[in-house]
GUNUDREN-630507 format. One record per residue (C-alpha): x, y, z; residue in three letters. Coordinates in steps of 0.25 Angstrom, whole numbers. Example, Ala and Ser with C-alpha at 12.3 -4.5 7.8 and 13.67 -1.06 7.14 Angstrom:
<sites>
49/-18/31/ALA
55/-4/29/SER
</sites>
This chain:
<sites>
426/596/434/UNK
421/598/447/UNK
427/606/457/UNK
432/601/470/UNK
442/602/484/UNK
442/588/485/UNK
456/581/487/UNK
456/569/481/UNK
465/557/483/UNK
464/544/473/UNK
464/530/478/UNK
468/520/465/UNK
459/510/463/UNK
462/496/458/UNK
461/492/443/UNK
455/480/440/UNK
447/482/428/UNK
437/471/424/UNK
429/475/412/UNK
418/469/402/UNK
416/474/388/UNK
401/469/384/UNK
396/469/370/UNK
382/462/371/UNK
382/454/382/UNK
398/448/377/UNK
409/450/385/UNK
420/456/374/UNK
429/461/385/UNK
440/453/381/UNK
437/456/365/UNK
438/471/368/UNK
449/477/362/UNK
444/492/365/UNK
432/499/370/UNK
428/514/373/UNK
415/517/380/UNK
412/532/382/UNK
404/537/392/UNK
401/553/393/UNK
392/562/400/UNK
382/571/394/UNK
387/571/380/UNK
384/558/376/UNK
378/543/380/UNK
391/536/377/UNK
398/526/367/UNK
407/515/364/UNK
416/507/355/UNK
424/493/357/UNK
432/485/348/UNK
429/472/351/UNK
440/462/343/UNK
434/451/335/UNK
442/443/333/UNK
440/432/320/UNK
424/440/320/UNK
419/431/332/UNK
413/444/336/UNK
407/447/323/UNK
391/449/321/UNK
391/447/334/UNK
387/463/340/UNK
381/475/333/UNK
373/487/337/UNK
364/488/348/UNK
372/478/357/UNK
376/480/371/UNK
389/483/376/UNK
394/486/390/UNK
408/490/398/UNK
410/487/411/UNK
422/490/419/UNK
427/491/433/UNK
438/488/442/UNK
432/475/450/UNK
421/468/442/UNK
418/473/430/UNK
403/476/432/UNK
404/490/430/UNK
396/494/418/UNK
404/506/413/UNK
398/506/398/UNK
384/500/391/UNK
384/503/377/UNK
376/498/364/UNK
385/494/351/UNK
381/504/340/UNK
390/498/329/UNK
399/485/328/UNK
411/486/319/UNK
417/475/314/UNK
432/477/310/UNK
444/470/305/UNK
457/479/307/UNK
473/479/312/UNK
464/477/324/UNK
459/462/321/UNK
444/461/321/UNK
436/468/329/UNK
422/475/333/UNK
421/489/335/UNK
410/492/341/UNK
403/506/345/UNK
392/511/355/UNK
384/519/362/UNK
381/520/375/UNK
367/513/380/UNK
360/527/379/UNK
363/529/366/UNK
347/530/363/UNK
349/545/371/UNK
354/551/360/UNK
345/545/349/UNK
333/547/357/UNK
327/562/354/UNK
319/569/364/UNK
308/580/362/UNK
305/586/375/UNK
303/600/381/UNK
305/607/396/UNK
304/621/402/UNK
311/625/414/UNK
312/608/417/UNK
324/605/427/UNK
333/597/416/UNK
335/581/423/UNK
320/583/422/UNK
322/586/407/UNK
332/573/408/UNK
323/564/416/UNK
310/569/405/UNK
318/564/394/UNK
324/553/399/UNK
309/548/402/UNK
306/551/386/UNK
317/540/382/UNK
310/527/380/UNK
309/519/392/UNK
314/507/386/UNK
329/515/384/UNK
330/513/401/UNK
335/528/404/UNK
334/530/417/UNK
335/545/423/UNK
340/541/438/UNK
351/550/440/UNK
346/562/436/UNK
348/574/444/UNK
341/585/444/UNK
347/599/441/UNK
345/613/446/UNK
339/620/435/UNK
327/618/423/UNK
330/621/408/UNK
320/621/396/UNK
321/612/386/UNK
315/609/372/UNK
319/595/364/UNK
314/591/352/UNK
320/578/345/UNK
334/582/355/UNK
343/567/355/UNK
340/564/371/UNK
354/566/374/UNK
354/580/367/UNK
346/585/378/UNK
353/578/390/UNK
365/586/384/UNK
356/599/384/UNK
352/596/400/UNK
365/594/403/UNK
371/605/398/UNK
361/613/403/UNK
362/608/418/UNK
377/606/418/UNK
373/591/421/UNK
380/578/415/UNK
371/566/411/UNK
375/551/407/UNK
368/539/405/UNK
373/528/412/UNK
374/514/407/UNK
359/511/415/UNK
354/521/407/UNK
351/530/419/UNK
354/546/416/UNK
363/552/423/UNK
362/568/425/UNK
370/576/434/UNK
377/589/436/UNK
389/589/429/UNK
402/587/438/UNK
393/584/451/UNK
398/569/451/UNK
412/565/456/UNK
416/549/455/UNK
422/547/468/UNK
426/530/462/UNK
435/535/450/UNK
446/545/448/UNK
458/546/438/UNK
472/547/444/UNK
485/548/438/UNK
496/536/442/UNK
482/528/444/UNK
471/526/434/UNK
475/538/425/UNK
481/534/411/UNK
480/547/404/UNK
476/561/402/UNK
474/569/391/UNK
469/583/387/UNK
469/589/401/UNK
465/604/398/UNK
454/614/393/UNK
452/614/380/UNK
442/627/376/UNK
443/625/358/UNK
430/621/359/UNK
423/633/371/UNK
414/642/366/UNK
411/657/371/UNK
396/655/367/UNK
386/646/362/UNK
373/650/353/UNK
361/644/353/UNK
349/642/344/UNK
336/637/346/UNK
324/637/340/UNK
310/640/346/UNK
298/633/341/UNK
293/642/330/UNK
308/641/326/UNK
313/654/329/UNK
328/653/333/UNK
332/655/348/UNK
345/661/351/UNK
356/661/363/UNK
370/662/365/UNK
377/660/377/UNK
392/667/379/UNK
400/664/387/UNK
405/674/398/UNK
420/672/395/UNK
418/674/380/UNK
427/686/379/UNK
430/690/365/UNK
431/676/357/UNK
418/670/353/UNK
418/656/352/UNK
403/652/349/UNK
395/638/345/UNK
381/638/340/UNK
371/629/345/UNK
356/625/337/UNK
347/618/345/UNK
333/619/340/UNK
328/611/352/UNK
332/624/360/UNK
320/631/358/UNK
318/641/368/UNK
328/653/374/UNK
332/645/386/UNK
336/633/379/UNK
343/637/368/UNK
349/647/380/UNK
352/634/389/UNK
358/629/376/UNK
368/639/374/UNK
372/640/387/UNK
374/626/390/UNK
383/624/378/UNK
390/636/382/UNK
394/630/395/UNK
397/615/390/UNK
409/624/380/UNK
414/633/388/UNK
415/628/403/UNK
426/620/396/UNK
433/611/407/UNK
447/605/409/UNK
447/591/403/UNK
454/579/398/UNK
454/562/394/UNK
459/555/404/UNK
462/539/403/UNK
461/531/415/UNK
461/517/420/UNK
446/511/421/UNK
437/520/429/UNK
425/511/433/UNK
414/521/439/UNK
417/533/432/UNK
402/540/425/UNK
402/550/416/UNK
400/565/421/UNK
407/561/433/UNK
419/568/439/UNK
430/561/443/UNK
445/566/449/UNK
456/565/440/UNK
470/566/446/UNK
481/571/436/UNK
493/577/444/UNK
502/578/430/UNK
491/585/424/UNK
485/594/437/UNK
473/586/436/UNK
464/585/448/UNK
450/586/450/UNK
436/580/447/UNK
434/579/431/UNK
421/577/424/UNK
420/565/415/UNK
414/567/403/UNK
416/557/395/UNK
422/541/400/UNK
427/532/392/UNK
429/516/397/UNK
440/509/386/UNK
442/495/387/UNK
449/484/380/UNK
464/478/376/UNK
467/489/367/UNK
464/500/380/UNK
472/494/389/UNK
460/489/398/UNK
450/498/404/UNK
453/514/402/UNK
444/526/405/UNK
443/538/399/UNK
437/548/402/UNK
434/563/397/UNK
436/574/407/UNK
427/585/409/UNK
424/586/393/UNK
424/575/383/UNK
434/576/372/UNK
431/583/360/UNK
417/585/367/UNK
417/600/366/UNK
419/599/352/UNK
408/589/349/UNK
399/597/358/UNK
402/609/349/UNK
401/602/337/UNK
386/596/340/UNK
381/609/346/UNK
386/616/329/UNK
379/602/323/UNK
366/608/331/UNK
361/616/321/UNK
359/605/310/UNK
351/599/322/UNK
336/598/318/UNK
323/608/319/UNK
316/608/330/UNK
304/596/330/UNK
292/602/338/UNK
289/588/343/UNK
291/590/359/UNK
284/578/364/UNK
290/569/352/UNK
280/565/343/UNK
281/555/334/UNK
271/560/324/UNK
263/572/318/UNK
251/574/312/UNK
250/586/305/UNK
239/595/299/UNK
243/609/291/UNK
229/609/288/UNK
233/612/271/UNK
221/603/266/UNK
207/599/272/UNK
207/590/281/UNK
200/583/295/UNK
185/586/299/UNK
179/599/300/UNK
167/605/310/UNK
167/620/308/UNK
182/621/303/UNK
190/621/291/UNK
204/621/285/UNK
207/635/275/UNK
220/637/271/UNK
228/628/278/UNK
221/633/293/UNK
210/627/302/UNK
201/635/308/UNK
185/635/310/UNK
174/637/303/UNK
168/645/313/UNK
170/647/328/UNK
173/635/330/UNK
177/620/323/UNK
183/606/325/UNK
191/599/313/UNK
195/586/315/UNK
207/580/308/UNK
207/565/299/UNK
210/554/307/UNK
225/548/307/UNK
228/534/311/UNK
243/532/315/UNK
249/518/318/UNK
251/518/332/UNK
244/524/343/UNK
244/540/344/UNK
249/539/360/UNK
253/556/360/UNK
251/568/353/UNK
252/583/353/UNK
245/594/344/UNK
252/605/339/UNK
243/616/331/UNK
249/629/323/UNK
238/640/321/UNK
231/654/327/UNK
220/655/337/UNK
222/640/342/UNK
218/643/357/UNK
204/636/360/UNK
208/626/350/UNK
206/612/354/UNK
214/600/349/UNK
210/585/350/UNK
214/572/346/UNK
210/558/342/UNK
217/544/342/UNK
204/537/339/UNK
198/544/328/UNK
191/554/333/UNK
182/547/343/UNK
190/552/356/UNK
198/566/354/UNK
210/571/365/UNK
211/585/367/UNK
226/590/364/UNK
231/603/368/UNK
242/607/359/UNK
257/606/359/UNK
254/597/370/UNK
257/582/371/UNK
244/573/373/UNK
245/559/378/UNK
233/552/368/UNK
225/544/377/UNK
221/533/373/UNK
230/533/361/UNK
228/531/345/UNK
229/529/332/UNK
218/538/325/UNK
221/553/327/UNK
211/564/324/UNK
214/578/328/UNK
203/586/331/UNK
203/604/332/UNK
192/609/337/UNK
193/626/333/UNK
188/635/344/UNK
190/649/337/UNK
187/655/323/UNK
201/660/325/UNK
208/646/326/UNK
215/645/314/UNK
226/631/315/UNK
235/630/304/UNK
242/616/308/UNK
242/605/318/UNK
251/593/320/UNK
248/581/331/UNK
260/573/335/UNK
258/563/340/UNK
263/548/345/UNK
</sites>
């Protein structure tokens, strides 16, 4: 909610709904007996479903996955986009209802949360996190980063192999900022209940059809939250955060995130969840006629004298219904918190600890090259390998590995090396056999320049302590 003195005095606005239902490039608008497309903030990109009637199959074989769909409402010509999807599943079905599709979708930035993101930051301010990542994205997705605003503080983060939309819950929470993408695929990231909608307002005796639910519902708060990470040598990271009104019932969830790998994050972690489950706010479904300009995070009035309703209400979640079966064009929308998204919250953060090890692969890699030096192998000057270790002969050596040819181009790569007295130890590497070698520091990413195909490593051992035990090269 946000707080405010303001008097506020609704002016009713005329209804006359024109809407179009598109499902690749066809007008079904008249065929559409019900849709449903659902537009949250911050936990989630969106979906849809439509039952289109199909009346004697002229419809049939004619969709499938990957098509386009788009909703536009408003109340004057009905070139408001309010909805672009991409099918997922067509359904085919022959019920009391007659024949029909039934059809289901994501919303178009469905790649976000198949994409996984490998990314680290220390004391980064978090739209800069937003804004890095987004640039990670292929460029032929078409994300933009054009409102996103900057926040007032700088967090540290670690992500490896995290879905993309993952860690835009993890900023968000963090900051207290929402983020949605809109149906241009430009992010949207703002401080949560910082904007009003001055256009739409729901108002009993005008637009309000119903409400429901209205009240606090504190089943699913929690007095604290402990968290688990994991730092890179896998030692276990702890942190609970309480909070202040816990009093003498304990109602606690766990959390395991072995992306958290340092005591600010896995502390960021804790405290951050703590907050989203106990800063629990009136809220309620409400059903109106159609709202036309309505985005999601934004704040909107509600006036409900029957219920003592009057303020400015953060929409979480809204839903645009359409067809003959829904009486025309309805919204919906979720107030303040999603329903039964407390509970789903809680239940992802338990499914956490089945979530997979951490993958040291921070710059994302797409392969390795690995040598545990078990066996005899590469070129030697003044080294050798015993017992599974390379070290030198003398005070000094050089051992040079075989040549591998991979299929494409080598384009980046990084060294990683296990071992003792590895100071003054220079790495290098080859894309073109060993006639030119590029120097590589370790642990860092190295842009090969020019790239190749026919990698050698080289060591040159610079100490007759050095003693390396295992080296890996990723590389892309």
């Amino acid at each position: 909610m946000r707080d405010s003195t303001e008097i506020f005095i609704p002016i009713p606005k005329p209804r006359n709904a024109h809407i179009k239902v598109e499902l690749d490039g066809d007008d079904l608008t008249g065929k559409t007996m019900k849709s449903l497309f659902r537009y949250p903030v911050t936990s989630g990109i969106g979906t849809f479903s439509m039952t289109i009637s199909n009346a004697a199959g002229q419809l049939s074989g004619k969709y499938s996955a990957g098509n386009v769909v788009r909703f536009y409402a408003d109340n004057s010509d009905g070139n408001t986009l309010q909805f672009h999807g991409r099918v997922d599943h067509v359904k085919e079905i022959i019920s009391d209802r007659g024949q029909v599709l039934e059809i289901e979708g994501r919303h178009r930035a469905y790649t976000l949360t198949e994409y996984l993101i490998c990314y680290s930051a220390t004391e980064e301010e978090p739209s800069q996190i937003l804004k890095d990542i987004i640039a990670k994205l292929p460029s032929t997705y078409g994300f933009t980063s054009s409102n996103v605003a900057a926040t007032e503080t700088a967090m540290n983060v670690q992500w490896n192999y995290k879905p993309f939309w993952d860690c835009v819950v993890e900023l968000c929470n963090y900051t207290d900022f929402d983020c949605y993408v809109d149906n241009d695929l430009d992010f949207h990231f703002f401080e949560a209940n910082s904007i009003l909608n001055t256009e739409n307002a729901v108002v009993e005796g005008d637009n309000l059809i119903n409400s429901k639910g209205w009240g606090i519902n504190d089943y699913y708060e929690k007095t604290r939250v402990v968290a688990i990470g994991q730092s890179e040598d896998g030692l276990p990271i702890v942190y609970t955060a309480i909070s202040p009104n816990e009093g003498t019932e304990i109602r606690e969830v766990f959390i395991k995130d072995v992306s958290s790998n340092t005591e600010t994050s896995v502390k960021n972690l804790a405290e951050s969840k703590l907050s989203e489950i106990t800063n629990i706010t009136p809220q309620a479904t409400v059903k109106s006629f159609g709202l036309e300009t309505i985005k999601p995070g934004e704040n909107i009035w509600l006036l409900i004298p029957r219920q003592q309703v009057y303020g400015q209400y953060k929409l979480k979640n809204i839903i645009q219904k359409f067809g003959t079966k829904s009486g025309g064009w309805r919204t919906d929308l979720s107030v303040e918190i999603e329903e039964d998204s407390v509970s789903q919250i809680l239940n992802g953060l338990n499914q956490k600890s089945d979530r997979l090890k951490v993958a040291d692969n921070i710059n994302k890699l797409n392969y390795s090259w690995y040598f545990g030096f078990d066996a005899t192998t590469g070129t030697h000057s003044s080294t050798e390998i015993t017992e599974g270790v390379l070290k030198s002969t003398g005070a000094s050596g050089t051992w040079t590995s075989n040549l591998k040819e991979v299929t494409e181009n080598a384009t980046f790569c990084e060294i990683r090396v296990k071992g003792q007295s590895i100071p003054g130890t220079i790495f290098y590497v080859s894309v073109d056999n060993g006639v030119t070698w590029q120097l590589l520091e370790q642990s860092t990413l190295k842009t090969l320049s020019p790239p190749g195909t026919k990698l050698r490593i080289k060591v040159e051992i610079n100490s007759a302590d050095t003693q390396i035990y295992s080296v890996v090269l990723l590389y892309t």
